[in-house]
C-alpha positions as CSV (number, residue, x, y, z in Angstrom):
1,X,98.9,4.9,-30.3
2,X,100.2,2.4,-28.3
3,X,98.5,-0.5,-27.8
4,X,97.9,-1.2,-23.5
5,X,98.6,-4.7,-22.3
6,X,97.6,-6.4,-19.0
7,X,101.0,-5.4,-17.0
8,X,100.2,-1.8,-18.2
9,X,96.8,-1.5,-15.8
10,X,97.3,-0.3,-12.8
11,X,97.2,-3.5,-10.1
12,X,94.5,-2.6,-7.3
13,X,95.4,-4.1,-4.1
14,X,92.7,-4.4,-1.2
15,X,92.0,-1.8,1.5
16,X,94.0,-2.0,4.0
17,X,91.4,-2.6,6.6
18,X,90.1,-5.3,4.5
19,X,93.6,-7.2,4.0
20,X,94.5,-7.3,8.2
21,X,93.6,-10.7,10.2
22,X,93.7,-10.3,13.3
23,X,95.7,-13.0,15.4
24,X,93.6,-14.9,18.2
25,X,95.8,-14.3,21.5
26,X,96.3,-16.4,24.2
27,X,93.0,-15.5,26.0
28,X,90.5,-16.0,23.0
29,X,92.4,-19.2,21.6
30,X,91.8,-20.3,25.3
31,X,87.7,-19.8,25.0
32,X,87.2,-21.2,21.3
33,X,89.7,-24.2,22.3
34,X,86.7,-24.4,24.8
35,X,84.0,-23.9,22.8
36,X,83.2,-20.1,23.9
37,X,82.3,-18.4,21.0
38,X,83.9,-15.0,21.1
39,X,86.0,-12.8,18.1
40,X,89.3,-11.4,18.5
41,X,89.9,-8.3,18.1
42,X,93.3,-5.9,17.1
43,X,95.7,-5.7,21.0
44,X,95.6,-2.3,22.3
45,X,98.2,0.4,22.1
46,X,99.6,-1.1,25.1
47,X,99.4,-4.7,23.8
48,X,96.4,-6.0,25.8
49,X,94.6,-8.4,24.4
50,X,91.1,-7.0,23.1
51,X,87.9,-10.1,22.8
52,X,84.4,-9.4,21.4
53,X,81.7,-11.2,23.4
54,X,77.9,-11.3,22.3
55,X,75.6,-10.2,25.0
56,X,74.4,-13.4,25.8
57,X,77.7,-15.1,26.3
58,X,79.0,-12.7,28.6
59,X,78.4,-14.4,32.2
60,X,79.6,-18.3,30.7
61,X,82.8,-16.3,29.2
62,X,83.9,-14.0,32.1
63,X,82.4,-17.1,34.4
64,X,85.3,-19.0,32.3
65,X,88.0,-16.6,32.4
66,X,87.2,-16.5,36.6
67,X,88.2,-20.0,36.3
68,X,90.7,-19.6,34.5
69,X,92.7,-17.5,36.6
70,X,91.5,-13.8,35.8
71,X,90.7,-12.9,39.5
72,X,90.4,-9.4,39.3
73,X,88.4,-6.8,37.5
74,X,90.6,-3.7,37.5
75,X,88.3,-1.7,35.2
76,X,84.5,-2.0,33.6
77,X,83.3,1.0,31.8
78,X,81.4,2.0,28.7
79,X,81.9,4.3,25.8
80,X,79.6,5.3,23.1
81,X,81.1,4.7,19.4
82,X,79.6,7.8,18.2
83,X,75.4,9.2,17.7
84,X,73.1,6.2,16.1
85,X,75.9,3.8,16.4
86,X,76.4,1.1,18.9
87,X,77.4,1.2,22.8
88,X,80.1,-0.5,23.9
89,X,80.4,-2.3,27.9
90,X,84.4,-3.2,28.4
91,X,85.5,-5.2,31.4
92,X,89.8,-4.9,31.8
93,X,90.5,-8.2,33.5
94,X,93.6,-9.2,35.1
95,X,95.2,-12.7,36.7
96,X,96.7,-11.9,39.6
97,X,99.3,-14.2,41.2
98,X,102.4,-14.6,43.2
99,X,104.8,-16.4,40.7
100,X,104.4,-13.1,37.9
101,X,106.3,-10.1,37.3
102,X,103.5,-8.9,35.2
103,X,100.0,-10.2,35.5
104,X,98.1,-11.3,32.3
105,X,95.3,-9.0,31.1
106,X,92.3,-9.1,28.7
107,X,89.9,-7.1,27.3
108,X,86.2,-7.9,26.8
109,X,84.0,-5.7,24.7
110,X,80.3,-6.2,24.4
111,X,78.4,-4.2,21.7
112,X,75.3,-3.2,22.3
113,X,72.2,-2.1,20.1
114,X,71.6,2.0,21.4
115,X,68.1,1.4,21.1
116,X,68.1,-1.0,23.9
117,X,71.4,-1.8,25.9
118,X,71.2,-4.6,27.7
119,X,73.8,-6.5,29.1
120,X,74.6,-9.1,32.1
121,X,76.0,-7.9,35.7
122,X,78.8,-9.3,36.5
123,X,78.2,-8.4,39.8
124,X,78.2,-11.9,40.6
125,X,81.7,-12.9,39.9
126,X,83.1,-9.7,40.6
127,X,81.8,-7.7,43.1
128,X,84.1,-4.6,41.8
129,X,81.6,-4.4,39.4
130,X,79.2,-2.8,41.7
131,X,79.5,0.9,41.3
132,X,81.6,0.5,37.6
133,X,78.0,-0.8,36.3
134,X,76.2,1.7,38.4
135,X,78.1,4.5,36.6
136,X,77.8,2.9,33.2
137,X,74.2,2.6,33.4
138,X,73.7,6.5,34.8
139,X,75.9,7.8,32.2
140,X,75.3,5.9,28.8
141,X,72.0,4.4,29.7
142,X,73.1,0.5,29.5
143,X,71.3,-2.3,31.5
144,X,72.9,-4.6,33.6
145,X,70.8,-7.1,34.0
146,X,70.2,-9.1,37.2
147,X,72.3,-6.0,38.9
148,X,71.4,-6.0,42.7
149,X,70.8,-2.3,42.7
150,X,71.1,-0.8,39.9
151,X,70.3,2.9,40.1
152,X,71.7,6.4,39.5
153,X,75.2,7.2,40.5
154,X,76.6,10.6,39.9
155,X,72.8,12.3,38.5
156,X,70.0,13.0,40.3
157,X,67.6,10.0,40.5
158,X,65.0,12.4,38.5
159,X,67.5,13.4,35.6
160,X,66.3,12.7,32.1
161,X,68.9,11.5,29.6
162,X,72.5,9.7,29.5
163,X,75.0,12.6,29.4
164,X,77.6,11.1,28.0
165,X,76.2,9.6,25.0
166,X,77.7,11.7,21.9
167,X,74.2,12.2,20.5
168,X,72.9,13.6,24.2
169,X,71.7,17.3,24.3
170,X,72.0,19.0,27.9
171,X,69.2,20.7,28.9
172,X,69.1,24.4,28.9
173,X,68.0,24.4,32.5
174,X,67.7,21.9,35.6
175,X,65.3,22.8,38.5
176,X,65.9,21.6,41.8
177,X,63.1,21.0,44.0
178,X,62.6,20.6,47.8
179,X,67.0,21.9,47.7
180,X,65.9,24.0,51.1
């Protein structure tokens, strides 16, 4: 029998998820430069830059990036990562100018507990956000705090339930009253 050495053992090499570090872009290495603390996360499929912000940061960050140049909110929305996992509040953000052939965008995700979703308007800096929020919270069931009139959008005012959350279960029935 021969005897193994150290060479002979297979070498294990990390997972891959484990091994990838994610490069800071422009936007997030703009916000920790200025002390805004924030995580970046992997670009998009289209290359926009993605940033993780805690709930609590949100209003100084996006309040920031305002500043900053990113005038416009093309897109909030929310999506649920799947049943007893987290919700998650994105806000696509674009600086619009003259002088560009192609605006800069971000991304900022907020992750929120399913149990309790609560998360600044941003009503305040970007009045776009009115009915985006409104439509988060009626689907998904997240707060925006300090939101100006925050109520059901596309379900009845009486409907039980955020029917798009993945662990959601429709009702077999829905009875409307006073429809005559």
């Amino acid at each position: 029998m021969a005897e193994e050495t150290q060479s002979d053992q297979p070498t294990s090499s990390p997972a891959p998820e484990a091994s990838a570090i994610v490069q800071a872009g422009e936007v997030s290495g703009w916000l920790t430069e200025n002390g805004f603390e924030n995580q970046a996360l992997e670009a998009d499929h289209s290359g926009v830059e993605l940033v993780k912000v805690e709930p609590e940061f949100l209003i100084p960050i996006a309040t920031a990036l305002y500043a900053y140049g990113f005038n416009y909110l093309q897109c909030q929305g929310a999506y649920d990562i799947g049943p007893g996992k987290e919700l998650v509040s994105f806000y696509h953000l674009i600086k619009v100018s003259d002088d560009s052939d192609r605006p800069q965008e971000v991304r900022l995700k907020v992750f929120l507990p399913r149990d309790n979703p609560k998360v600044p308007s941003v009503y305040w800096i970007w009045k776009a956000a009115d009915w985006q929020e409104r439509e988060s919270f009626d689907m998904y069931g997240i707060i925006y705090e300090g939101h100006p009139n925050l109520k059901r959008l596309l379900m009845p005012e009486d409907w039980v339930g955020w029917p798009l959350r993945k662990d959601y279960v429709s009702p077999d029935f829905y009875e409307l009253q006073d429809a005559y």
